[in-house]
Structures are given as C-alpha cells and as structure tokens.
N, CA and C of each residue as an Amber inpcrd file, in Angstrom:
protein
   279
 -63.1670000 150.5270000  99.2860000 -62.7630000 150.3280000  97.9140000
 -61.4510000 151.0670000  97.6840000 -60.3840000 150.2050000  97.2360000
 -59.3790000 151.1890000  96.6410000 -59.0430000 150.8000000  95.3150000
 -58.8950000 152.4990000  94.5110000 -59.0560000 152.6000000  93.2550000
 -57.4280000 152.8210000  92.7530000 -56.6450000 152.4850000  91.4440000
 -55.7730000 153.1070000  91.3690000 -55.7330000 153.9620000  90.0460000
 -55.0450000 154.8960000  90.3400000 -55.1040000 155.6760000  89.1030000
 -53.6100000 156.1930000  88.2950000 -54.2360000 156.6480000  87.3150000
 -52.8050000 156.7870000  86.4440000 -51.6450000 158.1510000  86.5520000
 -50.8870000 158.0700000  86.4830000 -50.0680000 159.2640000  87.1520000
 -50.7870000 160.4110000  86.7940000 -51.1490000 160.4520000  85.6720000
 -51.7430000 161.5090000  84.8430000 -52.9580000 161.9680000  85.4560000
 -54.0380000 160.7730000  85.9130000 -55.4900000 161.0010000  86.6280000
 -54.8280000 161.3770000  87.5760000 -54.3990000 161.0950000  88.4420000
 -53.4170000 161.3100000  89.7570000 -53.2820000 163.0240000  90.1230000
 -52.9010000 163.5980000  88.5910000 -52.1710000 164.8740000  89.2410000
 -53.4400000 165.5240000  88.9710000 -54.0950000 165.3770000  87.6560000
 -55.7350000 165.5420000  87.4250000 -56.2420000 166.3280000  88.5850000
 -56.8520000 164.9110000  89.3950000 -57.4010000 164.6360000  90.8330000
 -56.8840000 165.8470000  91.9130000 -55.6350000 165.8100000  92.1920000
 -54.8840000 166.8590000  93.1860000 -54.9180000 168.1060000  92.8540000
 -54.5690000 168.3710000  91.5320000 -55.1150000 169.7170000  90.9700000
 -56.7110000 170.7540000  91.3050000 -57.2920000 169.2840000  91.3380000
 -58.6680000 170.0410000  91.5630000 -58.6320000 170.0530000  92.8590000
 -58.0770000 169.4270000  93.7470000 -58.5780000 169.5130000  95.0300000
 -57.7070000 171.0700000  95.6880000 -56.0250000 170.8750000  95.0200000
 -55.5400000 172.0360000  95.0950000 -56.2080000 173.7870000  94.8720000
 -57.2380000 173.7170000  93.3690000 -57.7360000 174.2460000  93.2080000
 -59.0140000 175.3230000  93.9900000 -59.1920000 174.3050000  95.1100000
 -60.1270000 174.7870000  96.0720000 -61.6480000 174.6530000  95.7810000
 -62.1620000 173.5560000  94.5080000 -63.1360000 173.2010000  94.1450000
 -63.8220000 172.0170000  94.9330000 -63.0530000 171.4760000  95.0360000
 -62.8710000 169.8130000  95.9530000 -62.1520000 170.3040000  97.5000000
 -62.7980000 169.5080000  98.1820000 -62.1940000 169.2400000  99.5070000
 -61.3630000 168.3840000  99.6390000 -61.6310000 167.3920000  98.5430000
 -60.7230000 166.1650000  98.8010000 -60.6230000 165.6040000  97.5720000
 -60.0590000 164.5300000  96.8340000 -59.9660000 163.3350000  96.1020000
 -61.1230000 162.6750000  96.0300000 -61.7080000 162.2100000  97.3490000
 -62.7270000 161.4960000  97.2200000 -64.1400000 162.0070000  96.1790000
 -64.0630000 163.3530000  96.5710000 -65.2380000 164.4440000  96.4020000
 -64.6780000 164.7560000  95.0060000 -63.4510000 165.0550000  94.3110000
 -63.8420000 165.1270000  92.7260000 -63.6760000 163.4310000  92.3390000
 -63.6040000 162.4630000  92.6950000 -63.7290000 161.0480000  92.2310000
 -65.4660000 160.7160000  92.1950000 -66.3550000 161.1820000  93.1790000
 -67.6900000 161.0870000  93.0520000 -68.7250000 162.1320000  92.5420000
 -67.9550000 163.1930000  92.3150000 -68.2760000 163.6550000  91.3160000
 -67.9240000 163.5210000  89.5820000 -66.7970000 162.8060000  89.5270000
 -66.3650000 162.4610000  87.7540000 -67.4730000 161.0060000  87.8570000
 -67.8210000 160.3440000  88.8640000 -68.6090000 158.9490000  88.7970000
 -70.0260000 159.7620000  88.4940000 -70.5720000 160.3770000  89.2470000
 -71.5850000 161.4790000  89.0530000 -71.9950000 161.7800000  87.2420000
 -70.8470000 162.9230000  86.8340000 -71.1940000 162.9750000  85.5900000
 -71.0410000 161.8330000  84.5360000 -70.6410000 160.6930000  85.0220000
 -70.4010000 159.1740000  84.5550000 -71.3230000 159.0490000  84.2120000
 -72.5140000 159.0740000  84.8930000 -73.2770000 158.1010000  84.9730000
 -74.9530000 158.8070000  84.5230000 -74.6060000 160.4970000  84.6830000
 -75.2820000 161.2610000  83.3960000 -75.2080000 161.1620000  82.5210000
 -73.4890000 161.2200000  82.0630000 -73.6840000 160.7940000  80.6510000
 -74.1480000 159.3350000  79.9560000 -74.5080000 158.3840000  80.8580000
 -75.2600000 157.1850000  80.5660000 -76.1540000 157.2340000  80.4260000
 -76.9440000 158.0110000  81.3140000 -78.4680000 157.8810000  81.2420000
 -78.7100000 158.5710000  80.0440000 -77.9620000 159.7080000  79.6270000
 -78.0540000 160.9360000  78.5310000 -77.7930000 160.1750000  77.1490000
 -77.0930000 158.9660000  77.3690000 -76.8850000 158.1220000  75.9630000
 -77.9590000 156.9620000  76.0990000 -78.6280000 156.3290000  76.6190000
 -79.8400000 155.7230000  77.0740000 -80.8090000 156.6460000  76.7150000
 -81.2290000 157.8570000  76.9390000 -82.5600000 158.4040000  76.0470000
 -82.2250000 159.1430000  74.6710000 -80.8980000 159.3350000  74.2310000
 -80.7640000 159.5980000  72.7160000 -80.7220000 158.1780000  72.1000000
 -80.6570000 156.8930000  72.5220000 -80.1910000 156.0420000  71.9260000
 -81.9590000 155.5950000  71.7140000 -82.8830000 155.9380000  73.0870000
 -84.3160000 155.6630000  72.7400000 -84.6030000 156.6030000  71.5520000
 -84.4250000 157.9060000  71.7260000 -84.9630000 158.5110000  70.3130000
 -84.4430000 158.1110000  69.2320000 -83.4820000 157.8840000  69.0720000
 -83.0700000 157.3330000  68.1720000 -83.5700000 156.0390000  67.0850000
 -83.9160000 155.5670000  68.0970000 -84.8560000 153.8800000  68.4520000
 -86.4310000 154.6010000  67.3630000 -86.8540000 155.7490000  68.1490000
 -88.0370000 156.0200000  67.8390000 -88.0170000 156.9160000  66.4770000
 -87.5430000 157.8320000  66.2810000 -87.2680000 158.6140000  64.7080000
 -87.0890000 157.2840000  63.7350000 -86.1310000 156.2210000  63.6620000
 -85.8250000 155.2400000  62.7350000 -87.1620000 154.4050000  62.5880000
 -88.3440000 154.0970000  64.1090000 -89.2990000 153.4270000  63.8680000
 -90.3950000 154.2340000  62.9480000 -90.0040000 155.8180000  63.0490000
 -91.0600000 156.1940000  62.4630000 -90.6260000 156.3650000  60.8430000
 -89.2980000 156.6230000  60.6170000 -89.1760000 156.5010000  58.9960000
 -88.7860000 155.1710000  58.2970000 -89.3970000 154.0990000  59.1600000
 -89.8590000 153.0250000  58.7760000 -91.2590000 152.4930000  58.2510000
 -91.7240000 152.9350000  59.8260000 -93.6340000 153.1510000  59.5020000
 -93.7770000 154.3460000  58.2640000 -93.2150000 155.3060000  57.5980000
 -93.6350000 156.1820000  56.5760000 -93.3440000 155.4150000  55.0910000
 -91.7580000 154.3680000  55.2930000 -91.4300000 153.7700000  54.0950000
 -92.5520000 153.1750000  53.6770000 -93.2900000 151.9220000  54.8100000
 -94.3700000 151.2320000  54.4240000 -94.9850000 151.8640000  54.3150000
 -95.4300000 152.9300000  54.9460000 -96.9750000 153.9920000  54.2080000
 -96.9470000 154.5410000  52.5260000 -95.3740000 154.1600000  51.9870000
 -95.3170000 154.6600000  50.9860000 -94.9240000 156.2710000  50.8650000
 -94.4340000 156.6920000  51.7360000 -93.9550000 158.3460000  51.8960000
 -92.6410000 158.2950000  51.9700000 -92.4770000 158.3270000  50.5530000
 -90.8470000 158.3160000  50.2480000 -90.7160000 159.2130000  49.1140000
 -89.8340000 159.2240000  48.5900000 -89.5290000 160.0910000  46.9400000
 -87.8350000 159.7130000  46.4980000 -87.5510000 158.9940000  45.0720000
 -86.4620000 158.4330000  45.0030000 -85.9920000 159.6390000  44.0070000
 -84.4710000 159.1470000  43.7900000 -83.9960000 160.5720000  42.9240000
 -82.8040000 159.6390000  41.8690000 -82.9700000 160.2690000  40.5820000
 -82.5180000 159.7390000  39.9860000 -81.1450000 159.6740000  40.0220000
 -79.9630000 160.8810000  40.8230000 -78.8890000 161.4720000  41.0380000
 -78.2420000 161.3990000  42.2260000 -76.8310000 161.6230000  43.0770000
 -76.8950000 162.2640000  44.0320000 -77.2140000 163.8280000  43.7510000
 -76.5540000 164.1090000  42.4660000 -77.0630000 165.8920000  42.3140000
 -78.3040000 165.9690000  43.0200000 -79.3430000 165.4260000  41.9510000
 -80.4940000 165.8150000  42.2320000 -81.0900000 165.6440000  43.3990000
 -80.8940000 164.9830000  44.4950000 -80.6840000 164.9630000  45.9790000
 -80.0880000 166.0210000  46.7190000 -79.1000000 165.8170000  46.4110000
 -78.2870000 167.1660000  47.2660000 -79.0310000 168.4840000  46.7300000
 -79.6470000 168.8720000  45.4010000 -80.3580000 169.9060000  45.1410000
 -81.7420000 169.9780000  45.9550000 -82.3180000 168.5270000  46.1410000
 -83.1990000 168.7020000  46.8100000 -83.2760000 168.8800000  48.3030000
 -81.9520000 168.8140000  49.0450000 -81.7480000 168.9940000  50.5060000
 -81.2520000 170.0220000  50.2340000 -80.6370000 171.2220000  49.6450000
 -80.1690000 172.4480000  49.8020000 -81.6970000 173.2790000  49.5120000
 -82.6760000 172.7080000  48.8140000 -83.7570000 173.7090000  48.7990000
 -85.0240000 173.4600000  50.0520000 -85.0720000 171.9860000  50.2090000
 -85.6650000 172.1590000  51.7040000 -84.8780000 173.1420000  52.4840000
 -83.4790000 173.1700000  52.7170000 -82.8840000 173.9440000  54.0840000
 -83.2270000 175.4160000  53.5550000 -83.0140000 175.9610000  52.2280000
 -83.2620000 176.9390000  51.9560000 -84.8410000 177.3570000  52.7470000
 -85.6320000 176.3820000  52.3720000 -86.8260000 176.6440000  52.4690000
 -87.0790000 176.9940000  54.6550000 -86.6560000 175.9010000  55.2290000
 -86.6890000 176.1680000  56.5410000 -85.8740000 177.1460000  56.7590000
 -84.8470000 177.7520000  56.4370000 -83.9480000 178.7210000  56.7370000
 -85.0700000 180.2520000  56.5190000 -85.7310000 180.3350000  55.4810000
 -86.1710000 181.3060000  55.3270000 -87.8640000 181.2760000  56.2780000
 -88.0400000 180.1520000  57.0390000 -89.4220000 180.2970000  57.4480000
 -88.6710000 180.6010000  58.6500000 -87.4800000 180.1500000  59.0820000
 -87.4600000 180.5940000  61.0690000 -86.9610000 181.9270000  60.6030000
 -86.2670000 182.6680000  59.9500000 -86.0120000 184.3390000  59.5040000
 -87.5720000 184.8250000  59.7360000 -88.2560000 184.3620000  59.2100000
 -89.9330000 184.9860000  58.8950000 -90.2760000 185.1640000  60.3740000
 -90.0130000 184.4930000  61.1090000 -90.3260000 184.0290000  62.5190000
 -90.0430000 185.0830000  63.2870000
C-alpha cells in the first residue's frame, strides 16, 4: 500500500520518528490507524448509550414522569436547585 501525505503530516510523521518514539514511519502510521480506530469503537458505545438514556427518557415520558414549567426561569431555578441539591450530597460523602 502506498499512502500519500501532506507536507504538514509528512514532517508530523518524521518528527516522531526523529524523536526516538517510533522506529520508523510505518510504526507511528499504525499506530495513528490504531488510535483511529479506538476512537471508533469509543464513538460506537457512546453513540449506544446514548441510544439507551434517550430510550429510557422516552419509556418515563409514556410512564407519565415528567413535570412541565411554566417559565424558562422557573426551569433554570429548578436545575440550579437539583445541582445544589447533588452538590451538597457528594460533599456529605
């Protein structure tokens, strides 16, 4: 396989190998494919939780476990006193 790269990846690449981290080009190129392809899998199971938190404050809408607010005030008052409220139980902790 030959890859080409941009002057910029280029000096990137040599740098590290200069660096004495890499032996070669090849070896930081399969390693940047490496963390490639972590960070895929790593966006593949946030994208499942993701999937799953939204199914569950779906299943709660239909259960009827909601609470509407007449304001944004009165919203935003009510998310500054939940956090208040968790803020002071992990202190307790």
């Amino acid at each position: 396989m030959n890859v080409n790269l941009t002057v910029e990846l280029e000096s990137f690449v040599l740098n590290k190998v200069k660096s004495g981290l890499y032996n070669s080009a090849s070896e930081v190129v399969r390693e940047g494919l490496r963390l490639l392809k972590e960070q895929d899998e790593l966006r593949k199971i946030k994208l499942k939780e993701l999937r799953r938190e939204i199914r569950q404050g779906l299943d709660s809408l239909d259960r009827g476990e909601f609470r509407t607010f007449s304001s944004a005030a009165e919203l935003t008052e009510h998310v500054k006193a939940e956090g208040r409220k968790r803020l002071a139980a992990k202190k307790r902790k």
